[in-house]
N, C-alpha and C positions, 0 to 999 in steps of 0.2 A: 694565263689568259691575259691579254693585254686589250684595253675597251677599244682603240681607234683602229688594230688590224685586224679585232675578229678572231674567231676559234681555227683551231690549226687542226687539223683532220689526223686523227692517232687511228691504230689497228684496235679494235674490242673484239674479243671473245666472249659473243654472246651467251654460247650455252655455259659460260662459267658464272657469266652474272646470272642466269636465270638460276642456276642452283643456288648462290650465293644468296639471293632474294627469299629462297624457298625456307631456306634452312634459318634464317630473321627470322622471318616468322613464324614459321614454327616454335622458334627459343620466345620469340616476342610476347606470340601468342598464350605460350606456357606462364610467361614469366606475368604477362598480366593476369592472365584468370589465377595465379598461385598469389599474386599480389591483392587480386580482388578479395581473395578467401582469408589472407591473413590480416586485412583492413576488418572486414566484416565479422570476422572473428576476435577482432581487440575491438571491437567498438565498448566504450568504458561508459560506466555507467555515470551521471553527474556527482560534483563530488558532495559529500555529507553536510548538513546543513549547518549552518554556521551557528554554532554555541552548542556542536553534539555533545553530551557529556557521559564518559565510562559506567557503564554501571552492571554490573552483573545481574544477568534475567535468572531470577528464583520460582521453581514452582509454587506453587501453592500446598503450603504444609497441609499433612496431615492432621483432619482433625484429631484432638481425642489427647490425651496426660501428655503433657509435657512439648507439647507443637505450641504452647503459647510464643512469640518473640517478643522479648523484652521491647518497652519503648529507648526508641532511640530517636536523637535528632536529627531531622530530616534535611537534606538542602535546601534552599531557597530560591533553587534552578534546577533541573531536570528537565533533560532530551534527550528520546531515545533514539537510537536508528533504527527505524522500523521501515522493510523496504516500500516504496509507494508505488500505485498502480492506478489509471481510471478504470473504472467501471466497463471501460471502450476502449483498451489498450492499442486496438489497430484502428481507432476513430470509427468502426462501425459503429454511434449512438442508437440510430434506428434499432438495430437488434438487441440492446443493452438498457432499455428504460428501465428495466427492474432487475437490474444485475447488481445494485450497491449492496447488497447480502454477502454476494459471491466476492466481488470484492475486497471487501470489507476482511472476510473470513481469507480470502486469499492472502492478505499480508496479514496476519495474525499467525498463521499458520507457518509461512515462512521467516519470520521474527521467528518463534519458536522452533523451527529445523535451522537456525543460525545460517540465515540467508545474507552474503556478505555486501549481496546488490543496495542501490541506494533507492533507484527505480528500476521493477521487476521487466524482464525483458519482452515486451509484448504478445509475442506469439509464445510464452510459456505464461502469461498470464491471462492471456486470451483461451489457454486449455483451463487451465485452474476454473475459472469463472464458468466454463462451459460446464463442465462437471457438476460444479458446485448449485450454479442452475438446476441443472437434473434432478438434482436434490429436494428441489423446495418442495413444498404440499400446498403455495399459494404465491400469486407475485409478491404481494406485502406482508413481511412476518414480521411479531413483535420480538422482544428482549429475548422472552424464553423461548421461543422457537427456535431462537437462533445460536439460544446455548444448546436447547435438546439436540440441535443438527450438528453440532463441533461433537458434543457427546457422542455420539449414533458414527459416528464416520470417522474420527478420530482418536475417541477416547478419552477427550478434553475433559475435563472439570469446568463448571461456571457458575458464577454466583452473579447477583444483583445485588449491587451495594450503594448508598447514597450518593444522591449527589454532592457532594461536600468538600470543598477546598481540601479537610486533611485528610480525608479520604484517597482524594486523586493523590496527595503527596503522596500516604504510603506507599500504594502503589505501584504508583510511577517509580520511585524511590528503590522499590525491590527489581526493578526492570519488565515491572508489568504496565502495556497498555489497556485502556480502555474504550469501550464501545458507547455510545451516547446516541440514541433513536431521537431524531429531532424533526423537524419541519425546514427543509432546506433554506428560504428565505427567510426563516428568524434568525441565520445562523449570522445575518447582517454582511453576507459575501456579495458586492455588486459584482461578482463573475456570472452572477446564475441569471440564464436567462430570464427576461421582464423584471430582471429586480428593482426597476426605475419605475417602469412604467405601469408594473401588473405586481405591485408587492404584494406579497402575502396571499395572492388571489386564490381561488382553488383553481386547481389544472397547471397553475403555475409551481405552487409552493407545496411541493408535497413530501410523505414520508420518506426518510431519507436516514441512515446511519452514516457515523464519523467515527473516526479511531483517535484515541485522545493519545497521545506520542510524548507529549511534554506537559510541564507549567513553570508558575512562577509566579510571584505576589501578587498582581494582576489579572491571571488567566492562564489558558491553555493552548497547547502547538497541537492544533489535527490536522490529520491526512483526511483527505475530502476525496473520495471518487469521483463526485459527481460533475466535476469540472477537471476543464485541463492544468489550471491552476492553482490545484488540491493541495497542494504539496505542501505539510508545513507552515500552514498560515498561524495566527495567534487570535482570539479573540477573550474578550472578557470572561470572568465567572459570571457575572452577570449577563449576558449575548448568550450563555450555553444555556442555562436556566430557563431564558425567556424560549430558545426552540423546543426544548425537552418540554415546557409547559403548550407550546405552541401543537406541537404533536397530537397530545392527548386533548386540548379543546376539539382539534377540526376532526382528527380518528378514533374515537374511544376507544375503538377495539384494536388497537395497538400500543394503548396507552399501558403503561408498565409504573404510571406513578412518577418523582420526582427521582427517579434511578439511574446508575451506570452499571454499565454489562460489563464481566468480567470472563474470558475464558483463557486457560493457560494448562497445562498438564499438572499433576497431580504429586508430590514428591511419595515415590513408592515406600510403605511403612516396612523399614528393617526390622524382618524378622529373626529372636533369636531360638536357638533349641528351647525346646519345651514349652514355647509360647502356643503353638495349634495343639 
């Protein structure tokens, strides 16, 4: 093509280009919806939170002769990968204001089926949650309702154990997390709506479970459903204390004491001949 004489008039064979056109497309067309499927199919999960530490998740012994575990020392850091989810995993809140049970119990659940995700994929966490809904016998359950419900549908073992720095060590320590029933805005998170402006109010601050994932000489890493920014925060032993106590002031009938929720499976007792 030269710009000052203009285009120079060739023969085209249209019906070769209309097929030639046709058959683009077609591969095009292939090639992106196969390209679409394998984007959306590697989409990766974020990566693990920074200071995650190894730790092999142990059931919870058998009680009874010789289940005792000698004391050993503990780290003075633990974080587990427990994978994380809101409460609202496709941002429908409106339909999830008492979903943090379901939640809650759905990464528990999947920590223990060694769930390799960091955050659980939406619409499989959005089933989980539905289900686990189904479940309830009221929108707000306390401690033990929420162990009798992992019991009843899983099998789970649960205990209520203190709240107590070396308490979450062990624990956490063996690769178990824990549950903490608290009052959302004593948790001191300014994510949570009117935390500025309506602290602590009722209809604002209400009951609310956390999954305790970590700690460390100062406090503890929970995953928070209740916000988009749940994931792994830290707050004080003291900040978890003041909501767990926050709880039971404003709900007594979900108060469970100064306690943390434990629920994990069970390690099955090896039987040998002639023990039944």
């Amino acid at each position: 093509m030269r710009r000052e004489g203009g285009f120079r008039a060739v023969g085209v064979n249209w019906t070769g280009v209309a097929a030639a056109l046709l058959v683009a497309l077609v591969i095009g067309g292939a090639g992106g919806a196969a390209g679409r499927h394998y984007l959306n199919s590697k989409v990766a999960s974020p990566p693990p939170l920074p200071g995650v530490t190894a730790v092999r998740a142990q059931p919870i012994p058998t009680v009874g002769v010789g289940t005792v575990v000698p004391p050993t020392v503990l780290p003075d850091h633990v974080l587990l990968q427990v994978p994380f989810t809101t409460q609202a995993p496709l941002n429908n809140w409106a339909q999830h204001q008492e979903s943090c049970e379901a939640a809650n119990l759905t990464m528990v659940y999947l920590y223990w089926s060694k769930s390799q995700d960091t955050v659980i994929d939406p619409r499989t966490a959005d089933g989980y949650i539905r289900t686990i809904d189904g479940w309830k016998s009221q929108p707000d359950l306390n401690a033990t309702m929420m162990g009798q419900l992992a019991e009843q549908h899983w099998g789970f073992t649960w205990r209520l154990l203190p709240n107590d720095p070396h308490v979450i060590a062990e624990q956490l320590a063996a690769g178990r997390p824990l549950l903490a029933e608290v009052r959302t805005h004593g948790l001191g998170n300014t994510h949570y709506p009117g935390y500025s402006s309506h602290y602590e109010q009722t209809g604002w601050s209400v009951p609310h479970f956390v999954l305790i994932i970590g700690y460390d000489s100062t406090g503890v890493w929970l995953n928070d459903s209740g916000i988009s920014a749940g994931r792994g925060y830290h707050i004080t032993y003291a900040q978890l204390t003041h909501a767990i106590a926050d709880l039971g002031e404003h709900h007594p009938a979900l108060d469970n004491g100064n306690t943390l929720l434990l629920i994990a499976p069970q390690v099955q007792p090896k039987i040998k001949p002639g023990m039944l």
